[in-house]
TORNU-742647 format. One record per residue (C-alpha): x, y, z. Coordinates in nm, 4 decimals, padded with zeros to 6 digits. Example, Ala and Ser with C-alpha at 12.3 -4.5 7.8 and 13.67 -1.06 7.14 Angstrom:
2
        xx        yy        zz
   01.2300  -00.4500   00.7800
   01.3670  -00.1060   00.7140
***
This chain:
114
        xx        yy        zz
  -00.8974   07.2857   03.5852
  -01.0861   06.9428   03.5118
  -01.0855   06.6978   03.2788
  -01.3692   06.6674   03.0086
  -01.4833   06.5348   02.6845
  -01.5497   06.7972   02.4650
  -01.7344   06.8446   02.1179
  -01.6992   07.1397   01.9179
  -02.0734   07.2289   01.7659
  -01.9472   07.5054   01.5800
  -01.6921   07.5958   01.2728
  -01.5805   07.9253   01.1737
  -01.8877   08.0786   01.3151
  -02.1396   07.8403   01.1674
  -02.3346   07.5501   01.3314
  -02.2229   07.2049   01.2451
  -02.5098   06.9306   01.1780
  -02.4556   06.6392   01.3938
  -02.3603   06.3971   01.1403
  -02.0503   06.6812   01.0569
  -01.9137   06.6740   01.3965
  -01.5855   06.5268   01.4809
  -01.6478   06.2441   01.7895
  -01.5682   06.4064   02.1225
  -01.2426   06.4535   02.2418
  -01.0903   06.4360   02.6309
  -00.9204   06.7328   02.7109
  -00.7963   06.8626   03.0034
  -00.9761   07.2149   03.0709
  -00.8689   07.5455   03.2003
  -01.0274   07.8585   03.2735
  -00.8118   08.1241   03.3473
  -00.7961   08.5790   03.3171
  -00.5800   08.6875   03.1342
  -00.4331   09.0385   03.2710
  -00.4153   09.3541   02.9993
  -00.0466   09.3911   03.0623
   00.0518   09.0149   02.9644
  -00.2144   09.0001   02.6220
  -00.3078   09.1735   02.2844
  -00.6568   09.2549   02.3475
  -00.5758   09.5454   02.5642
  -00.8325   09.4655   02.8677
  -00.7964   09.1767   03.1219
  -01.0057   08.8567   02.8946
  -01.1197   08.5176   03.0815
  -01.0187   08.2752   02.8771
  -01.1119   07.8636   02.8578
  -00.8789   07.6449   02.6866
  -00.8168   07.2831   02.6321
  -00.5230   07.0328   02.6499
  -00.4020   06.7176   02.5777
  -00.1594   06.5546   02.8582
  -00.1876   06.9436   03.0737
   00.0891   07.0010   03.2769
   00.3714   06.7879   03.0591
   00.6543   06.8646   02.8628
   00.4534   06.7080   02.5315
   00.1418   06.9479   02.6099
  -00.0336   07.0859   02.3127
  -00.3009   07.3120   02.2884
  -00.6186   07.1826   02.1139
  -00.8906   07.4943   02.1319
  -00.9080   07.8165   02.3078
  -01.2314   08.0517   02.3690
  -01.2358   08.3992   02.5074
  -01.4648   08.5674   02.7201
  -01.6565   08.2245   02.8175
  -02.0553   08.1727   02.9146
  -02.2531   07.8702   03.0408
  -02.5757   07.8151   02.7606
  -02.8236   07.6076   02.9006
  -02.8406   07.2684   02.7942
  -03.1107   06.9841   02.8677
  -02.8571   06.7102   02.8133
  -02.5454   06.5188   02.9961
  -02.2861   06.7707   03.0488
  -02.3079   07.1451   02.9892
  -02.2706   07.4074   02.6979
  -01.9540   07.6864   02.7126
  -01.9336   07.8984   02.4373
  -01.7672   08.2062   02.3907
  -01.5395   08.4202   02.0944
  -01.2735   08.2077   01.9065
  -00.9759   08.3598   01.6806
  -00.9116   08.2143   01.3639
  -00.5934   08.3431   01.1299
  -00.5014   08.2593   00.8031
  -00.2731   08.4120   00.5332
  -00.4042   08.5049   00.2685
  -00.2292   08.7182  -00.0298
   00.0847   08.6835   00.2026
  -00.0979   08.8836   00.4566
  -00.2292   08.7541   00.7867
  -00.5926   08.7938   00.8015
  -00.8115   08.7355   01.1768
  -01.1563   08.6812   01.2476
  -01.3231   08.6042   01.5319
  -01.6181   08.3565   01.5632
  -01.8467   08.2302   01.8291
  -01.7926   07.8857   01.9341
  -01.9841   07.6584   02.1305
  -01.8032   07.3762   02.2731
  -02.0613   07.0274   02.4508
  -01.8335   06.9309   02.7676
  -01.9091   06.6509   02.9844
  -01.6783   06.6323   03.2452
  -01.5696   06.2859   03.3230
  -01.3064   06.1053   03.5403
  -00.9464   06.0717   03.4520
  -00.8541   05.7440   03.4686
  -00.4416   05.7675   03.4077
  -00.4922   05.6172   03.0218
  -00.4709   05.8902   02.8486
***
């Protein structure tokens, strides 16, 4: 677990342009598996997720990749991307896809402000 400000580079499978991109966020990161018994996907998944205020009673869930990989990156910070879920109903049915997602995170100190 560490603490990070992340950018997402990617929406619904497709590459945002920087000038699209929402300013980074700080997030508290995990990276945990995920046994087959205890998910859906039927085979034990590593999983990377962020938070805002991790380990409270107000913590919410802001992102969540599956199956997580290092890209290389020249830049401050480093590249994870991996295989995002995204649901919506549609019809009154609940459709899923899955897209890649590439998330820039440069860890940085907490300072107790946020």
């Amino acid at each position: 677990m560490f603490f990070a400000e992340v950018t997402f580079l990617m929406r619904q499978g497709l590459r945002l342009k920087p000038a699209e991109r929402d300013p980074p966020g700080r997030y508290t990161i995990t990276i945990l598996e995920s046994d087959r018994d205890k998910n859906n996907s039927g085979r034990n998944i590593v999983e990377a997720s962020l938070y805002v205020s991790y380990g409270t009673a107000q913590m919410a869930g802001r992102g969540r990749i599956t199956d997580p990989v290092i890209v290389p990156y020249k830049g401050a910070g480093f590249l994870l991307s991996g295989t995002e879920l995204h649901a919506e109903f549609i019809d009154g049915l609940q459709k899923v896809w899955e897209h890649r997602q590439v998330w820039l995170v440069v860890p940085v100190e907490r300072n107790g402000s946020e």
